[in-house]
mmCIF file as Biopython writes it, N, C-alpha, C and O atoms, coordinates in Angstrom:
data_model
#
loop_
_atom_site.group_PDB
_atom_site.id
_atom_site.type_symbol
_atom_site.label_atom_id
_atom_site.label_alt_id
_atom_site.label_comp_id
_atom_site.label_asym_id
_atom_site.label_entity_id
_atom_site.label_seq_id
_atom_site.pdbx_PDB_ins_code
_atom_site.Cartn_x
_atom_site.Cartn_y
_atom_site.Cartn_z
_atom_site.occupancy
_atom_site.B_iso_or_equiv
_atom_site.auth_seq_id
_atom_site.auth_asym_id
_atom_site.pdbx_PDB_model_num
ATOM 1   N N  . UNK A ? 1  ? 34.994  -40.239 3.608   1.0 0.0 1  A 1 
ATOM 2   C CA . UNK A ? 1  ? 33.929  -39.613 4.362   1.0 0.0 1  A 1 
ATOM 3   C C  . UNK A ? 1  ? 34.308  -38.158 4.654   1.0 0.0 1  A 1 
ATOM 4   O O  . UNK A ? 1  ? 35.497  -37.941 4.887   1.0 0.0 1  A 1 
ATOM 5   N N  . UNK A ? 2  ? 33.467  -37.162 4.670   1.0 0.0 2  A 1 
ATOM 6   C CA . UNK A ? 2  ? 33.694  -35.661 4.598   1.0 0.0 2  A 1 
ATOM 7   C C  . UNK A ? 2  ? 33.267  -35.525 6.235   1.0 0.0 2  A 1 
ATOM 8   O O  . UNK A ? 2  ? 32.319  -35.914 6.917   1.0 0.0 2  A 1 
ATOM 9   N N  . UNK A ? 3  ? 34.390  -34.824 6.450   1.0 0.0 3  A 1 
ATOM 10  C CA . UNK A ? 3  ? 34.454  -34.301 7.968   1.0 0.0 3  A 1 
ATOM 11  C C  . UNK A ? 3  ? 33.756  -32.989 8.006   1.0 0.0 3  A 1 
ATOM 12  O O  . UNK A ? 3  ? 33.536  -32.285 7.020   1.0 0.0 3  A 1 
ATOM 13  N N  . UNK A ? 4  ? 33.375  -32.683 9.440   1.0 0.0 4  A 1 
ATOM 14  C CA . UNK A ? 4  ? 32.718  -31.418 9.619   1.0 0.0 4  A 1 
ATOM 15  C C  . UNK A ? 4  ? 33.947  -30.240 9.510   1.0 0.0 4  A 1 
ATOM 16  O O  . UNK A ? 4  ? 33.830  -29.168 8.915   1.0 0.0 4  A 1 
ATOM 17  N N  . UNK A ? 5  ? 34.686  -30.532 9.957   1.0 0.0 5  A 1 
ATOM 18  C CA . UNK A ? 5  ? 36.043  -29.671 9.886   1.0 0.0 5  A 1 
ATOM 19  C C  . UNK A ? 5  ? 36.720  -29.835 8.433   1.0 0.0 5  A 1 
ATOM 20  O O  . UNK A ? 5  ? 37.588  -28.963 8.399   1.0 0.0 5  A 1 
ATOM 21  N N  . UNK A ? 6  ? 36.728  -30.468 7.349   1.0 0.0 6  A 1 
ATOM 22  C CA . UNK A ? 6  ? 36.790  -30.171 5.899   1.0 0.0 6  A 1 
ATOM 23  C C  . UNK A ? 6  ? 35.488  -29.166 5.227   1.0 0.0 6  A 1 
ATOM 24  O O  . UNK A ? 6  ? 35.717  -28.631 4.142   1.0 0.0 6  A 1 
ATOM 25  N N  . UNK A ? 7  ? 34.496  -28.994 5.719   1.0 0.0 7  A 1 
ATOM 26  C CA . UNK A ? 7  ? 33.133  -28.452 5.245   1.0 0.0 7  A 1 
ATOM 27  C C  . UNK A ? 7  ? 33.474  -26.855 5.384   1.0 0.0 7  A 1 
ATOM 28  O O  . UNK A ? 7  ? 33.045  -26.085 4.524   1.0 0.0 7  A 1 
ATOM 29  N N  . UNK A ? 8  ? 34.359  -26.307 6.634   1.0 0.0 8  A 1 
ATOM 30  C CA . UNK A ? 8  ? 34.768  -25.346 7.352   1.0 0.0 8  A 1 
ATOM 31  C C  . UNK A ? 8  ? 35.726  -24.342 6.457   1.0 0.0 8  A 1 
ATOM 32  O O  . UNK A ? 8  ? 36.901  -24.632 6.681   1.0 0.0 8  A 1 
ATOM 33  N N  . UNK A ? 9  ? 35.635  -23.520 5.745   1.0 0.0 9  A 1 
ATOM 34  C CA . UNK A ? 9  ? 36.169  -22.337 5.338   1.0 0.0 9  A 1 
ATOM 35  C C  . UNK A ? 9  ? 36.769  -21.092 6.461   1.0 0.0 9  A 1 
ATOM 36  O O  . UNK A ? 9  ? 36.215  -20.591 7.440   1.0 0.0 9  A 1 
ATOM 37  N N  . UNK A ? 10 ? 37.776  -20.910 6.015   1.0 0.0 10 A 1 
ATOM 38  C CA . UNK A ? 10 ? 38.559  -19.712 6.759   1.0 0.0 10 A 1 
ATOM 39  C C  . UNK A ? 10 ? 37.709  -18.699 6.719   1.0 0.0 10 A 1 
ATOM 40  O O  . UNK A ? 10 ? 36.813  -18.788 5.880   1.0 0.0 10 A 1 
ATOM 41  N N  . UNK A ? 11 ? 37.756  -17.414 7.643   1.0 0.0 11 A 1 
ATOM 42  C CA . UNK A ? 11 ? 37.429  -16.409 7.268   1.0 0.0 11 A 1 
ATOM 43  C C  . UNK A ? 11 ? 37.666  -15.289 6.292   1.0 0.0 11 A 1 
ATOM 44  O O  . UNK A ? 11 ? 36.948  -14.375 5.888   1.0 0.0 11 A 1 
ATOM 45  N N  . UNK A ? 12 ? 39.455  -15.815 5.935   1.0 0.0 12 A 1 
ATOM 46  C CA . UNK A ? 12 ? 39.511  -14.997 4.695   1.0 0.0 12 A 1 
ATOM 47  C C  . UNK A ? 12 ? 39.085  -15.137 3.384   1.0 0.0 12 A 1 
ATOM 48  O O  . UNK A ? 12 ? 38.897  -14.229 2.574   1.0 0.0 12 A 1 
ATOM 49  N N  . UNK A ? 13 ? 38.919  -16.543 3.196   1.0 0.0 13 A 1 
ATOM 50  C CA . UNK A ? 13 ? 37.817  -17.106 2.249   1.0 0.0 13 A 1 
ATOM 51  C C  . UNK A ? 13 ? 36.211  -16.748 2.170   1.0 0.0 13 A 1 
ATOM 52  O O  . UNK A ? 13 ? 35.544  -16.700 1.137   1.0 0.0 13 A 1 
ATOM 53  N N  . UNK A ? 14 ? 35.753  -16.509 3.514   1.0 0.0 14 A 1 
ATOM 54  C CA . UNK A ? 14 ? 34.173  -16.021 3.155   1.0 0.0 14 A 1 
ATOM 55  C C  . UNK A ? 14 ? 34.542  -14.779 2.706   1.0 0.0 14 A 1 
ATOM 56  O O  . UNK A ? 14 ? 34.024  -14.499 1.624   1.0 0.0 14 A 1 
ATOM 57  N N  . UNK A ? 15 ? 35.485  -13.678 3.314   1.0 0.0 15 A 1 
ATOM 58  C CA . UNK A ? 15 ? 35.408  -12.658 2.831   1.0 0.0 15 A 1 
ATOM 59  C C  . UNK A ? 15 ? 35.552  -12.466 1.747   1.0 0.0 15 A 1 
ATOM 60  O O  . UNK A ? 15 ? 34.820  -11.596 1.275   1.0 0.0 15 A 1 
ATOM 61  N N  . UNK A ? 16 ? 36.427  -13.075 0.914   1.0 0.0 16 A 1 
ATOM 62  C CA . UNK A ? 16 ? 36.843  -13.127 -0.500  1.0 0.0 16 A 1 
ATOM 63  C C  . UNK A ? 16 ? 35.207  -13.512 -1.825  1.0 0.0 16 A 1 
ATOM 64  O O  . UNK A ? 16 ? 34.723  -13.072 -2.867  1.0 0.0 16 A 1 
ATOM 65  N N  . UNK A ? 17 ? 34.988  -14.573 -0.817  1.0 0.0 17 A 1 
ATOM 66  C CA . UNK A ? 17 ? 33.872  -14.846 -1.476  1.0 0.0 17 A 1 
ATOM 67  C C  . UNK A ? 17 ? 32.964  -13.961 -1.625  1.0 0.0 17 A 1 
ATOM 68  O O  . UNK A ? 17 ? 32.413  -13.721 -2.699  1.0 0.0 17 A 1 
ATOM 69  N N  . UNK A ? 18 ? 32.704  -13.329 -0.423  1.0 0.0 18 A 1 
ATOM 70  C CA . UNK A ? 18 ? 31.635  -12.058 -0.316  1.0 0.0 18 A 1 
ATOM 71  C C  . UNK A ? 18 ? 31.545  -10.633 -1.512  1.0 0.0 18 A 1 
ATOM 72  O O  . UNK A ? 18 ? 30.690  -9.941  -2.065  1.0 0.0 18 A 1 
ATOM 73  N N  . UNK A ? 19 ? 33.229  -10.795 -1.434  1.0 0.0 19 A 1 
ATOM 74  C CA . UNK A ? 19 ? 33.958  -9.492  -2.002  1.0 0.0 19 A 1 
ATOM 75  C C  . UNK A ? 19 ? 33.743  -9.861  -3.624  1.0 0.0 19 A 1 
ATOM 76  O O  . UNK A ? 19 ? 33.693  -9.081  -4.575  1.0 0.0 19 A 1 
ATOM 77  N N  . UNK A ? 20 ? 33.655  -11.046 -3.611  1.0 0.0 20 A 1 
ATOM 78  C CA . UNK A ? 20 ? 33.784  -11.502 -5.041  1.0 0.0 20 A 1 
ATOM 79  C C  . UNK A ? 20 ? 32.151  -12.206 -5.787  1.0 0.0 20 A 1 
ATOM 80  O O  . UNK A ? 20 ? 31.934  -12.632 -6.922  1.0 0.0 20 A 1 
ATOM 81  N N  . UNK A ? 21 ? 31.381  -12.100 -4.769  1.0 0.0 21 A 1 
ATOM 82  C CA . UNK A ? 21 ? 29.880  -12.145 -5.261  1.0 0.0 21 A 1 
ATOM 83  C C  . UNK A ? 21 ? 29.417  -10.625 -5.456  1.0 0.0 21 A 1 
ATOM 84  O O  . UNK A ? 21 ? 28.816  -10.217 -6.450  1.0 0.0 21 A 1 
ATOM 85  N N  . UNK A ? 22 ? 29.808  -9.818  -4.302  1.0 0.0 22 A 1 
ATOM 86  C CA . UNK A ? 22 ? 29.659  -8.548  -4.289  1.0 0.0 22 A 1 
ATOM 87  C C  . UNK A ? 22 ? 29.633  -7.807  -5.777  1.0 0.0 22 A 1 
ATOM 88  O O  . UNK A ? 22 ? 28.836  -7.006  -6.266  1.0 0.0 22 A 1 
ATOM 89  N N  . UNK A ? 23 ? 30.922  -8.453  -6.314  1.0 0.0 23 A 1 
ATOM 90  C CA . UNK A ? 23 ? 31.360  -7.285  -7.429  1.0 0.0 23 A 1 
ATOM 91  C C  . UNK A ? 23 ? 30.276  -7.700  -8.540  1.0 0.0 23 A 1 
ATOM 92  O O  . UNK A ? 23 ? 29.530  -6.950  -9.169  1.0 0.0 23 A 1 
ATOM 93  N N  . UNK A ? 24 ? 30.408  -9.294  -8.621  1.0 0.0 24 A 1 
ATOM 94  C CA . UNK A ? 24 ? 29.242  -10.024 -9.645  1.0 0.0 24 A 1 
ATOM 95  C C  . UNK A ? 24 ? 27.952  -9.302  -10.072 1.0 0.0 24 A 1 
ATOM 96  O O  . UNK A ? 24 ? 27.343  -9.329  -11.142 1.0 0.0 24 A 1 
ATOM 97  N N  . UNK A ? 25 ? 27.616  -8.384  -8.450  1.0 0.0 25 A 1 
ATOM 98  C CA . UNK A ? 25 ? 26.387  -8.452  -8.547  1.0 0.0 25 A 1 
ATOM 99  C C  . UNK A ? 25 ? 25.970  -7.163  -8.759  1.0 0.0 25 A 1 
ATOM 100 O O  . UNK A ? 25 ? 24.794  -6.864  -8.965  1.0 0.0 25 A 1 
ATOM 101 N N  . UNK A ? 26 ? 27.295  -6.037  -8.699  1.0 0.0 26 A 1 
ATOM 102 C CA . UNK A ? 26 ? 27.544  -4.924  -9.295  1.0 0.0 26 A 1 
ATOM 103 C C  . UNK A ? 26 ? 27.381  -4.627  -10.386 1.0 0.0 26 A 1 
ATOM 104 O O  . UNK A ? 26 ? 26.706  -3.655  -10.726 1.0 0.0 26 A 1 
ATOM 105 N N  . UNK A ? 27 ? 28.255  -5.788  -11.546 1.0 0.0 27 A 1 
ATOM 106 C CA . UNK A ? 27 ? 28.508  -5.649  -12.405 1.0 0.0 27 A 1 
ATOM 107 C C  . UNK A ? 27 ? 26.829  -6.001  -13.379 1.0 0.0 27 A 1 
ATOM 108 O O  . UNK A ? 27 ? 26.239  -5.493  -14.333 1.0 0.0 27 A 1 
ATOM 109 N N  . UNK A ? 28 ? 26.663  -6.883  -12.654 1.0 0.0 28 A 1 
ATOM 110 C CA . UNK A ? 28 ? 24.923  -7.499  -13.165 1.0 0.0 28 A 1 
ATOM 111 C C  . UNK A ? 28 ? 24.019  -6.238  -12.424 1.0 0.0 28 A 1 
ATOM 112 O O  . UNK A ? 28 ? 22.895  -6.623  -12.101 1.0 0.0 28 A 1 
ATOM 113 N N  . UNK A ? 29 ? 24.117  -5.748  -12.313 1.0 0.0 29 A 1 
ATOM 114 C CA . UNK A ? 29 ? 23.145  -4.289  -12.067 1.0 0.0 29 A 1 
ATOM 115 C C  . UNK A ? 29 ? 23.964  -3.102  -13.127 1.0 0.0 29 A 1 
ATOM 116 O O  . UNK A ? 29 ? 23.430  -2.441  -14.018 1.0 0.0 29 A 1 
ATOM 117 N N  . UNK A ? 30 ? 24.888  -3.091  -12.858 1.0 0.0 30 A 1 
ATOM 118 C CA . UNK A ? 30 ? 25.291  -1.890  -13.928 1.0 0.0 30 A 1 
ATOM 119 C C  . UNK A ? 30 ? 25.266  -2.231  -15.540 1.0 0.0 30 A 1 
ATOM 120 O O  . UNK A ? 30 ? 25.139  -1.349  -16.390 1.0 0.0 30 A 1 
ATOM 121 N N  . UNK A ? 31 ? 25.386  -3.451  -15.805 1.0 0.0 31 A 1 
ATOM 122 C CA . UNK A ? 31 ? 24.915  -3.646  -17.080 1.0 0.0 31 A 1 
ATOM 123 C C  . UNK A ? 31 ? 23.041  -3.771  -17.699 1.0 0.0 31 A 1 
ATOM 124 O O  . UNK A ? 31 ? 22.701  -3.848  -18.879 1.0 0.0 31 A 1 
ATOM 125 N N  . UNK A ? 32 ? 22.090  -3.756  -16.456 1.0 0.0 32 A 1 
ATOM 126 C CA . UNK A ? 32 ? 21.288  -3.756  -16.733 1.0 0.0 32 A 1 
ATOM 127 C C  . UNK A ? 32 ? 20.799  -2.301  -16.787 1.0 0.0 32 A 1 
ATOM 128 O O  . UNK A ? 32 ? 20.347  -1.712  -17.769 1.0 0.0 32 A 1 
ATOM 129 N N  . UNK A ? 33 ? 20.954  -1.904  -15.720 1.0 0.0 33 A 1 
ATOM 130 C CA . UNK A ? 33 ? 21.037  -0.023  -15.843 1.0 0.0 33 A 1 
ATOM 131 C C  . UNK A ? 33 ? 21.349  0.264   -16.937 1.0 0.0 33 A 1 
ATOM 132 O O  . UNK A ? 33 ? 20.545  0.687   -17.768 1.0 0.0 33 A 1 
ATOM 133 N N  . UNK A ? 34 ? 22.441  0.109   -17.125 1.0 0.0 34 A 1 
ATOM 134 C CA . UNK A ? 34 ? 23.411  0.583   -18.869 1.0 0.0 34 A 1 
ATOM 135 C C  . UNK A ? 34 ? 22.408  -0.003  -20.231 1.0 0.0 34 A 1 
ATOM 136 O O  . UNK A ? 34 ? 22.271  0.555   -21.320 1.0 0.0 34 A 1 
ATOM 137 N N  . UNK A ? 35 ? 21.807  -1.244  -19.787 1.0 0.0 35 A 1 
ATOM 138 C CA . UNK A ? 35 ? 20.686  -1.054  -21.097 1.0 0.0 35 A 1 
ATOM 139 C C  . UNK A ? 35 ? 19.577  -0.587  -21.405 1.0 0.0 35 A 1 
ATOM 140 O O  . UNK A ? 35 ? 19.109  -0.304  -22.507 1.0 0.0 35 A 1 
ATOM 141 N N  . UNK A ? 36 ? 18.852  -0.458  -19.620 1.0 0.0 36 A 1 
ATOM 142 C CA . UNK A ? 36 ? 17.779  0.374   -19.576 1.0 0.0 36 A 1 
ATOM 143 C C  . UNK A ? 36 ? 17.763  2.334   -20.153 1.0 0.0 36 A 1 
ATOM 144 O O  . UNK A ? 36 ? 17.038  3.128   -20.752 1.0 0.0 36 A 1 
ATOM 145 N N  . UNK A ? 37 ? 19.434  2.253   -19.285 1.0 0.0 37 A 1 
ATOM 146 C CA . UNK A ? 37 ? 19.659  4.086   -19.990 1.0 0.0 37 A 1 
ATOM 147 C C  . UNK A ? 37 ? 20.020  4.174   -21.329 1.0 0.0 37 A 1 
ATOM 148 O O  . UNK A ? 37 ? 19.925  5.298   -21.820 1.0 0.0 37 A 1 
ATOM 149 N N  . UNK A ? 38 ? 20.503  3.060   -22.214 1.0 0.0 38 A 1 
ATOM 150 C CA . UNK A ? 38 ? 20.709  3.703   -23.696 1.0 0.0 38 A 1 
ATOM 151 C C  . UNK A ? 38 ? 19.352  2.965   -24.198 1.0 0.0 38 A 1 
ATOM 152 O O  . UNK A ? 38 ? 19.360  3.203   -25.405 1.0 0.0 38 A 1 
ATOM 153 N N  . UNK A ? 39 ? 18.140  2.163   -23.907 1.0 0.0 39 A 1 
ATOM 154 C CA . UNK A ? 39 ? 16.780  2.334   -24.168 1.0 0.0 39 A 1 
ATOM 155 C C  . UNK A ? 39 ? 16.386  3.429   -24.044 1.0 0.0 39 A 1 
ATOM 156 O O  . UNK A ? 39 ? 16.483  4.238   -24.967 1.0 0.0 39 A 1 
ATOM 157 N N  . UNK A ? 40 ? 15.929  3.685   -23.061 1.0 0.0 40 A 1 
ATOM 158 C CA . UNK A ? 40 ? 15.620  5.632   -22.216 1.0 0.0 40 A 1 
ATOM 159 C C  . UNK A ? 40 ? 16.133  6.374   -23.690 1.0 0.0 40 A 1 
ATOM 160 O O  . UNK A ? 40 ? 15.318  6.558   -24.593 1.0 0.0 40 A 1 
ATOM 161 N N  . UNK A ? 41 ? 17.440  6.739   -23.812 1.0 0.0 41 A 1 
ATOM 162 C CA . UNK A ? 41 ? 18.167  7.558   -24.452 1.0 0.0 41 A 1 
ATOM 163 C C  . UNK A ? 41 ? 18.050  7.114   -26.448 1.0 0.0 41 A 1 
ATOM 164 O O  . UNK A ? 41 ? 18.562  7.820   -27.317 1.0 0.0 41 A 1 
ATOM 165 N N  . UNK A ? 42 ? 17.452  6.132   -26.652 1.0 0.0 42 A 1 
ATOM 166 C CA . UNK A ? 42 ? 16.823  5.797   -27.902 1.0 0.0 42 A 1 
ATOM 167 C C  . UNK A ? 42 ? 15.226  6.058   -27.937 1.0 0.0 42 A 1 
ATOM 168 O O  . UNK A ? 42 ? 14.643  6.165   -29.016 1.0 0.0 42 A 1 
ATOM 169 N N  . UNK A ? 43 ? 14.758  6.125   -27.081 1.0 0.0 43 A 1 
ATOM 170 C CA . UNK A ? 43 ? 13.554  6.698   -26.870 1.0 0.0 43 A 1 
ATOM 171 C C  . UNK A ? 43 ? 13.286  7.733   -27.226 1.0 0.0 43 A 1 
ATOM 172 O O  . UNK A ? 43 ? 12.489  7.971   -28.134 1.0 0.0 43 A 1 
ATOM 173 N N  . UNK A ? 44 ? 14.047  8.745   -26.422 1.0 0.0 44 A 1 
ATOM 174 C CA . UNK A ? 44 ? 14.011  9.853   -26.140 1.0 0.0 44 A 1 
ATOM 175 C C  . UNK A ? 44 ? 14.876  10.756  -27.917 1.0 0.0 44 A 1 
ATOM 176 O O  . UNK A ? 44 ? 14.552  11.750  -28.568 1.0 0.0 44 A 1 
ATOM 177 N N  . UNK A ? 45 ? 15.840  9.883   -28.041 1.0 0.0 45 A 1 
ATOM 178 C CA . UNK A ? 45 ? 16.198  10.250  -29.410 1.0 0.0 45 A 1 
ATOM 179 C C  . UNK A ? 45 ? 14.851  9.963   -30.616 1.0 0.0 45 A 1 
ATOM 180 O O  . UNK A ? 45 ? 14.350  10.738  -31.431 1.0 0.0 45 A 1 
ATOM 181 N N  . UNK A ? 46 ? 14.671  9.086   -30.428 1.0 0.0 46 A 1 
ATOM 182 C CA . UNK A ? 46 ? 12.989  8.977   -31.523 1.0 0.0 46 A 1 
ATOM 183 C C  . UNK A ? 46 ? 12.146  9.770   -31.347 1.0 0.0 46 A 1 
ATOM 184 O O  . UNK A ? 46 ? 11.478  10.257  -32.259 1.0 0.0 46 A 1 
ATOM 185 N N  . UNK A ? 47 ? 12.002  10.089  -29.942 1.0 0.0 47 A 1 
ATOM 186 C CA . UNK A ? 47 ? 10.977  11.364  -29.648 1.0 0.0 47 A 1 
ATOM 187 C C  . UNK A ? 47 ? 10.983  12.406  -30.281 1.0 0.0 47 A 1 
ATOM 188 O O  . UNK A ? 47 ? 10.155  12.951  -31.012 1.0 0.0 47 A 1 
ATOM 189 N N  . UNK A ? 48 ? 12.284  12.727  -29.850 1.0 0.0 48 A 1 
ATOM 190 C CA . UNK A ? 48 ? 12.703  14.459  -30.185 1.0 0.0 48 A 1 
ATOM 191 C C  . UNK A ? 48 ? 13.110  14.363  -31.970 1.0 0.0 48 A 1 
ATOM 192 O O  . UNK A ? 48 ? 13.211  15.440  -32.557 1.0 0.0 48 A 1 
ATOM 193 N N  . UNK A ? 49 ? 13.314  13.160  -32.707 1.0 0.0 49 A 1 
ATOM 194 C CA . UNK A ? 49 ? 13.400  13.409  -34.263 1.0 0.0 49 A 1 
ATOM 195 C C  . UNK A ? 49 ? 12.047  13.517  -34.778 1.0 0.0 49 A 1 
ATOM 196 O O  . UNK A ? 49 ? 11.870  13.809  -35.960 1.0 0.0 49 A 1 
ATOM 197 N N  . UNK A ? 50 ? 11.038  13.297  -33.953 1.0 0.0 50 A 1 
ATOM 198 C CA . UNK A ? 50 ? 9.328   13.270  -34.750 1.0 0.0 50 A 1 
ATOM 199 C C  . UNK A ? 50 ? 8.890   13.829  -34.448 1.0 0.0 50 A 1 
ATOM 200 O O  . UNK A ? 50 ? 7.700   13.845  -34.761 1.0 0.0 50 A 1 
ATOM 201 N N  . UNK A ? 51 ? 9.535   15.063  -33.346 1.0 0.0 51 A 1 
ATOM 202 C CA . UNK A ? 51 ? 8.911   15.949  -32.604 1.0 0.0 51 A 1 
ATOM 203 C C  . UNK A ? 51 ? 8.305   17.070  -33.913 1.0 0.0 51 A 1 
ATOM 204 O O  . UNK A ? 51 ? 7.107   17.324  -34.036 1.0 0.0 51 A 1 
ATOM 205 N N  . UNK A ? 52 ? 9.082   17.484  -34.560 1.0 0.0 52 A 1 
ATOM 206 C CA . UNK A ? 52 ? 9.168   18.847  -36.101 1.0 0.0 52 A 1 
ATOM 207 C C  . UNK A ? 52 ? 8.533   18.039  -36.629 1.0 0.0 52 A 1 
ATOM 208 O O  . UNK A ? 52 ? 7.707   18.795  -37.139 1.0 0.0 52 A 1 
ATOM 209 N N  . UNK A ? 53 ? 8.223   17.027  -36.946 1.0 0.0 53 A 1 
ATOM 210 C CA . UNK A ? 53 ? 7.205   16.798  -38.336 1.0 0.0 53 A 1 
ATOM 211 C C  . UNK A ? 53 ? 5.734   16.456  -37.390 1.0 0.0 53 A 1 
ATOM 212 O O  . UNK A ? 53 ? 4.650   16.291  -37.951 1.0 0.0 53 A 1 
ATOM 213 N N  . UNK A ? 54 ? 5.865   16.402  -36.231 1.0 0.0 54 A 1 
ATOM 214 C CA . UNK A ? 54 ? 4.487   16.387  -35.493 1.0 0.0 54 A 1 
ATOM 215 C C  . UNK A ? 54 ? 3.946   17.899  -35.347 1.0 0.0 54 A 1 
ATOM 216 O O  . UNK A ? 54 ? 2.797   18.294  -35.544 1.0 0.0 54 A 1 
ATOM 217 N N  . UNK A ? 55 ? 5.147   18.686  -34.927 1.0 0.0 55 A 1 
ATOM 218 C CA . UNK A ? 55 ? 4.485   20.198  -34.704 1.0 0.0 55 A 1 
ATOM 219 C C  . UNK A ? 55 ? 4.100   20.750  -36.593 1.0 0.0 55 A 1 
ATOM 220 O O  . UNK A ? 55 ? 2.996   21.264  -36.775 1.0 0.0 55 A 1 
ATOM 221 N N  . UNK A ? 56 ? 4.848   20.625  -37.561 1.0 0.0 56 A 1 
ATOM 222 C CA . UNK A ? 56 ? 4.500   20.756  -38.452 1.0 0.0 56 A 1 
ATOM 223 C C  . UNK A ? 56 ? 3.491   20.098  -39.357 1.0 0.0 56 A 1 
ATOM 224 O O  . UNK A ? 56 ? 3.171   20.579  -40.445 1.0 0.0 56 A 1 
ATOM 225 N N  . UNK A ? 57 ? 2.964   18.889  -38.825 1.0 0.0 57 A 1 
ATOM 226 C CA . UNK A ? 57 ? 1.877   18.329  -39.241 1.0 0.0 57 A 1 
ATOM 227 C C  . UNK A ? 57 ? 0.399   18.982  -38.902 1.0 0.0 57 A 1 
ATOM 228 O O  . UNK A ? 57 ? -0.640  18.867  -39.552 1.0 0.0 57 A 1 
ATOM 229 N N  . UNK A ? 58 ? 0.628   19.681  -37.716 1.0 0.0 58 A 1 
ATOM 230 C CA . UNK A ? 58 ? -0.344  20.482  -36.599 1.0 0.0 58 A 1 
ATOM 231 C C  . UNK A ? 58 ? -0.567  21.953  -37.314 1.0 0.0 58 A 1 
ATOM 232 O O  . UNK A ? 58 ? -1.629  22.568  -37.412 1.0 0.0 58 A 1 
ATOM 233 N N  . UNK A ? 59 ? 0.659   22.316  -37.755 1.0 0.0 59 A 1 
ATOM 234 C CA . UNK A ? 59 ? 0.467   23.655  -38.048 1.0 0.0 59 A 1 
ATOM 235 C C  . UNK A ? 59 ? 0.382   24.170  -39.382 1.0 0.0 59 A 1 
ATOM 236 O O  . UNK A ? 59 ? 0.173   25.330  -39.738 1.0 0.0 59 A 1 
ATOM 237 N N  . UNK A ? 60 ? 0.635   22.813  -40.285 1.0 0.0 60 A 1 
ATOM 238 C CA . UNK A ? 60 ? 0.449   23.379  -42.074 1.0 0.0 60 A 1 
ATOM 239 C C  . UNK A ? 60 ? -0.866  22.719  -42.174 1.0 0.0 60 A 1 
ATOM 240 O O  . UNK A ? 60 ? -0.734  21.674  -42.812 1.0 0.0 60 A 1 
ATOM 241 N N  . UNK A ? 61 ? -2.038  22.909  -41.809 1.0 0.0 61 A 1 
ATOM 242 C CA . UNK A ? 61 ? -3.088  22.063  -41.910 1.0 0.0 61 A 1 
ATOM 243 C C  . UNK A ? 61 ? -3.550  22.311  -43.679 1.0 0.0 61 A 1 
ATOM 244 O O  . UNK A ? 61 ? -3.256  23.365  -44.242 1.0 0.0 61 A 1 
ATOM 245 N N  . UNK A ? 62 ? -4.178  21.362  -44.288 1.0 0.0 62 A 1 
ATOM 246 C CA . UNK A ? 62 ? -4.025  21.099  -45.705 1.0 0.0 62 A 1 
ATOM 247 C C  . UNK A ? 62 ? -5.694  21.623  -45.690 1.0 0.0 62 A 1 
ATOM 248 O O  . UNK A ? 62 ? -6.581  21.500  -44.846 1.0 0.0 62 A 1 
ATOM 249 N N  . UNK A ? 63 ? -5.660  22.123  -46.751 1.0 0.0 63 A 1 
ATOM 250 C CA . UNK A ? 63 ? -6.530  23.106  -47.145 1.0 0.0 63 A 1 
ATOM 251 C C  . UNK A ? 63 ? -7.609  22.682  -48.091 1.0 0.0 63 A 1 
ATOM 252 O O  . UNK A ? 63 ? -7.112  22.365  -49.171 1.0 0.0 63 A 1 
ATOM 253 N N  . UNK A ? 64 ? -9.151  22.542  -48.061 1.0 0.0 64 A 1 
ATOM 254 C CA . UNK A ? 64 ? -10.051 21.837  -48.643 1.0 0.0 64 A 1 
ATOM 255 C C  . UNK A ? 64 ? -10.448 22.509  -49.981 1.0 0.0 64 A 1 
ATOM 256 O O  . UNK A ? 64 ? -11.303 21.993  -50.701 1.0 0.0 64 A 1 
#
């Protein structure tokens, strides 16, 4: 039978725990950031390579 006083964690244990969900949840935000910014930054690289054949599509207009 489980006692109320076996159920009972130290305090240096919640802290640990805290300290150690804490980082979890760091790490699960900075890796989602980190895929959202090299999306962003593939974006933004596709942009700017179609940018010259868009301005040059605009400006050699083909002649009837």
């Amino acid at each position: 039978m489980t006692t109320a006083r076996s159920l009972q964690t130290t305090l240096s244990q919640q802290v640990l725990s805290l300290g150690l969900a804490a980082l979890v949840t760091t790490g699960a935000l900075a890796g989602v950031l980190g895929l959202a910014a090299s999306d962003q930054a593939a974006l933004m690289a596709r942009q700017a390579a179609s940018a010259p054949q868009a301005i040059a599509a605009v400006l050699v207009l083909p002649t009837a």
